[in-house]
C-alpha positions as CSV (number, residue, x, y, z in Angstrom):
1,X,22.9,-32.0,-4.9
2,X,20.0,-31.6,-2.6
3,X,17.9,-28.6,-3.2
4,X,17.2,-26.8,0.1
5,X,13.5,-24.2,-0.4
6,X,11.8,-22.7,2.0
7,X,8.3,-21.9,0.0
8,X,5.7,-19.5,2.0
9,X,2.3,-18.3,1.3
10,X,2.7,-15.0,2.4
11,X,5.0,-12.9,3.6
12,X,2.9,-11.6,7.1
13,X,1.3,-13.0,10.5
14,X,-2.2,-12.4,11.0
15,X,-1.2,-9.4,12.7
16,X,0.4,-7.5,9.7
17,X,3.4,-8.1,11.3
18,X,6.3,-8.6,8.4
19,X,8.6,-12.2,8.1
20,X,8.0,-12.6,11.8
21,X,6.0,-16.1,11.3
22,X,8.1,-17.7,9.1
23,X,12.2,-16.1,11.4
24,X,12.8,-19.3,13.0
25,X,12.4,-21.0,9.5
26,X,14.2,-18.8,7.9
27,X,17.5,-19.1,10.3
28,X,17.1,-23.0,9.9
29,X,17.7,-23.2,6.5
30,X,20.3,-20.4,6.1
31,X,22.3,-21.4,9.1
32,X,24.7,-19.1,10.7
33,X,27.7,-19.8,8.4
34,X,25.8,-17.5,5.8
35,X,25.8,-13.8,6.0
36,X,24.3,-12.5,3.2
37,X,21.1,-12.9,0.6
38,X,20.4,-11.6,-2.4
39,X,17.2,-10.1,-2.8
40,X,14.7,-10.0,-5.7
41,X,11.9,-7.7,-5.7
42,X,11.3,-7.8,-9.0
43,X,7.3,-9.2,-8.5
44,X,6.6,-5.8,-6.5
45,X,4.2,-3.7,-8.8
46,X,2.5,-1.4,-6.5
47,X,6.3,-0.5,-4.5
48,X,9.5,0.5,-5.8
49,X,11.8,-2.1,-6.0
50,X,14.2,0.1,-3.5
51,X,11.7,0.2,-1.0
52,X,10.8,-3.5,-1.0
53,X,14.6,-4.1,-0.8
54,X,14.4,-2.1,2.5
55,X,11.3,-3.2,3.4
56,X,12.9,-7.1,3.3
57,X,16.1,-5.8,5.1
58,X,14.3,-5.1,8.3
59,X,13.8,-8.8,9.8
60,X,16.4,-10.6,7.8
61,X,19.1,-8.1,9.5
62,X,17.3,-9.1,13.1
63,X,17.7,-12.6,12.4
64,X,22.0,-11.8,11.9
65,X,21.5,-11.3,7.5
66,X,22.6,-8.5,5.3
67,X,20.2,-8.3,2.2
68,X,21.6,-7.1,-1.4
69,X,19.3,-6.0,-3.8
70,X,19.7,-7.6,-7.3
71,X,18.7,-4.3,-8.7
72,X,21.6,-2.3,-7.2
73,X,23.8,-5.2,-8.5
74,X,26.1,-4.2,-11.8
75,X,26.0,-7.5,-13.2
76,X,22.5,-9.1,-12.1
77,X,23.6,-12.7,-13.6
78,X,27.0,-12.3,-11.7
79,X,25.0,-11.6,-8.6
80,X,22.6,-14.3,-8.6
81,X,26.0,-16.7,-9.7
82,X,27.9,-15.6,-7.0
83,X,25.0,-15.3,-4.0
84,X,24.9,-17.5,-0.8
85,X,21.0,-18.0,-1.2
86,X,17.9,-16.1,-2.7
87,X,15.2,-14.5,-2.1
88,X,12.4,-14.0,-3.8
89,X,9.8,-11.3,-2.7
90,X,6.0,-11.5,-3.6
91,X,3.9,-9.6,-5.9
92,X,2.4,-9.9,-9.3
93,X,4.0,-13.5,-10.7
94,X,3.8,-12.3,-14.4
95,X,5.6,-9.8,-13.5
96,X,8.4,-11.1,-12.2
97,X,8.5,-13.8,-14.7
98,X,8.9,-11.3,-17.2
99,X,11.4,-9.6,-15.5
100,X,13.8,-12.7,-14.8
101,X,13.4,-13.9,-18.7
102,X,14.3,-10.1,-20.1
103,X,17.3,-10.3,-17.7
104,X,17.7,-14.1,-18.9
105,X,18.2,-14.9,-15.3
106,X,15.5,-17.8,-14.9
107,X,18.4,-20.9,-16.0
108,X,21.1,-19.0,-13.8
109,X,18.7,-19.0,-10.8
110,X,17.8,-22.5,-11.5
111,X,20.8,-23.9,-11.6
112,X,22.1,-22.4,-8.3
113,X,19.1,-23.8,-6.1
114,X,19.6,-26.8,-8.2
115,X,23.2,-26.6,-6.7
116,X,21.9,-26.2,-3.6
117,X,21.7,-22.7,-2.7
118,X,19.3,-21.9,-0.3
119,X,16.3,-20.5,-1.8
120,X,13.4,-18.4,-0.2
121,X,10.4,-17.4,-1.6
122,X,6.8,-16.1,-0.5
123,X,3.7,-15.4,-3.0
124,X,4.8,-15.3,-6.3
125,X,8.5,-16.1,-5.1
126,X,7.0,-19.9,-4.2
127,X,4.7,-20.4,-7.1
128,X,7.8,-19.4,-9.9
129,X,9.6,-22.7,-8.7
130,X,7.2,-25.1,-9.6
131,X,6.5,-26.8,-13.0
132,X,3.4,-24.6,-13.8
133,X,2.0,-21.3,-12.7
134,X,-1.2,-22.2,-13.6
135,X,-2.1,-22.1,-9.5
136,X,-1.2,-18.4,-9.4
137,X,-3.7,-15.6,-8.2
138,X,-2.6,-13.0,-11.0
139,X,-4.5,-12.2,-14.1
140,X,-2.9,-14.7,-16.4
141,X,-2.1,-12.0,-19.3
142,X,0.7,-14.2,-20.4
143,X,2.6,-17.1,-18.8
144,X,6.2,-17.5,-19.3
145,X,7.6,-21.0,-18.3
146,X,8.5,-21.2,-14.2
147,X,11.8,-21.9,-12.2
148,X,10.8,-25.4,-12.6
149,X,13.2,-25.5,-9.4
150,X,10.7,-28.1,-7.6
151,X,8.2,-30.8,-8.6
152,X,5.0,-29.4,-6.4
153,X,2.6,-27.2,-7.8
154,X,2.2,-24.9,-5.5
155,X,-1.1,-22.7,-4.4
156,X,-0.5,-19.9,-2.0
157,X,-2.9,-17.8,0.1
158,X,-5.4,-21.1,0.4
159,X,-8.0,-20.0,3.4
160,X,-9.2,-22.9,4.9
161,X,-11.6,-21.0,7.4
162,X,-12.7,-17.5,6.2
163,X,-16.2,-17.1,6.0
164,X,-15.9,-13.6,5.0
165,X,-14.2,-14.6,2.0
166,X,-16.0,-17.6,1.1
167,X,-16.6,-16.9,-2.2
168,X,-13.2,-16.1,-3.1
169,X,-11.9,-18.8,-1.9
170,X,-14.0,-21.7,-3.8
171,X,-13.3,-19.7,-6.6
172,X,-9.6,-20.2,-5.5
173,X,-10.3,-24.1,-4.4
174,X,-12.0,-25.0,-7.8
175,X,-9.3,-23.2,-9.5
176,X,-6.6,-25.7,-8.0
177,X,-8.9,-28.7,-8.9
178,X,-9.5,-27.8,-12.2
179,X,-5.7,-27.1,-12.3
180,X,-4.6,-30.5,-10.9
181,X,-7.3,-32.5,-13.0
182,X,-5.7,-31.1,-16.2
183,X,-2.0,-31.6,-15.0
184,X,-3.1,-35.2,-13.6
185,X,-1.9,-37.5,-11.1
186,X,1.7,-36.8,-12.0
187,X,2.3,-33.3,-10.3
188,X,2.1,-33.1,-6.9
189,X,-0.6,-30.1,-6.0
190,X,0.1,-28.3,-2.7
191,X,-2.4,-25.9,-1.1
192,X,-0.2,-23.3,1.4
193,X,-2.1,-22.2,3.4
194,X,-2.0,-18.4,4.9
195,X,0.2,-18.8,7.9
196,X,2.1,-21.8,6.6
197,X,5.2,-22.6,4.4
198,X,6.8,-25.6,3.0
199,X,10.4,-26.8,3.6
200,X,11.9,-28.7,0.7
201,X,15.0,-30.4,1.3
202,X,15.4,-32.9,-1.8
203,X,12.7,-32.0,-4.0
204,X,12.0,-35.3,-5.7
205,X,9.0,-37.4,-5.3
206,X,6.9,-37.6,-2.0
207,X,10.0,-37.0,0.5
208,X,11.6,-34.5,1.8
209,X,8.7,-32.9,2.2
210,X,7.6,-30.8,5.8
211,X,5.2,-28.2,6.1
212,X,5.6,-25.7,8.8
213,X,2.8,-24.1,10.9
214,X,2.7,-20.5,12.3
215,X,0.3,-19.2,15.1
């Protein structure tokens, strides 16, 4: 079954301006057959998981979607079983790792994008699918095993032009070398940058493969 993953850096435009880059993406790959996504805000340390939900509920109801929060479902596991696609908020990765493993949710939610549920996630929500989090810009105080839901190791938030933040960001670009010379040549490494996202229909090898750009 082809796995269908729409994987973005961030979740805002460079005016602030929330899921409005990545709409017409986002109505691609769920269609208009689909009505409703389940949402995980699990990763969100700094807002309660309500208010994320909400937060998220704005533009995916403009674009014809009714979001569910996982955490207002009785049965989590039955929820992610029985959703027509996920998504997968940003936030602090180990955070929702750990949240997914203590609600033994991680195999459920791999096999369903492995079924071919479409899956959407931004930040943390894109780095959990691939084989290692080692790309990730959280303090690593522990590292639990990913999604494992693609074979691209992903790196988020990559600035290819900020001056401002130049230090940051070779901090960030030596980080993904050093990364992709210890997983070697067999992992594909992917820098996202801010204002782009990744499509994955049919996540094996080199196809498949296209990478969106937002202005």
């Amino acid at each position: 079954m082809t796995r269908r993953l729409l994987l973005l850096s961030s979740s805002r435009d460079a005016n602030g301006v929330y899921l409005l880059h990545s709409s017409t993406a986002i109505r691609s790959l769920l269609g208009e057959s689909l009505h409703r996504v389940l949402f995980v805000p699990y990763a969100g340390v700094t807002i309660a998981h309500a208010e994320y939900a909400e937060r998220a509920a704005v533009p995916f109801a403009k674009l014809g979607y009714e979001v569910h929060s996982i955490v207002d479902a009785p049965d989590p596991a039955r929820a992610v079983r029985e959703a027509e696609a996920i998504v997968i908020g940003g936030g602090n990765t180990f955070q929702l790792l750990a949240s997914l493993y203590e609600r033994e949710l991680i195999e459920i939610i791999r096999e369903r994008v492995h079924a071919g549920v479409p899956y959407i996630g931004w930040s943390a929500g894109a780095v959990i699918t691939a084989p290692t989090m080692g790309t990730t810009n959280d303090m690593p105080i522990i590292e639990p095993p990913s999604l494992r839901a693609s074979r691209r190791v992903l790196a988020p938030h990559h600035r290819r032009r900020d001056r401002a933040k130049r230090t940051r960001n070779r901090t960030r670009i030596f980080l993904r070398r050093a990364t992709h010379g210890v997983l070697g040549r067999r992992r594909h490494l992917v820098s996202v940058a801010e204002m782009t996202g990744m499509v994955c229909d049919d996540c094996h090898g080199s196809s498949g493969l296209s990478m969106l750009y937002y202005r």
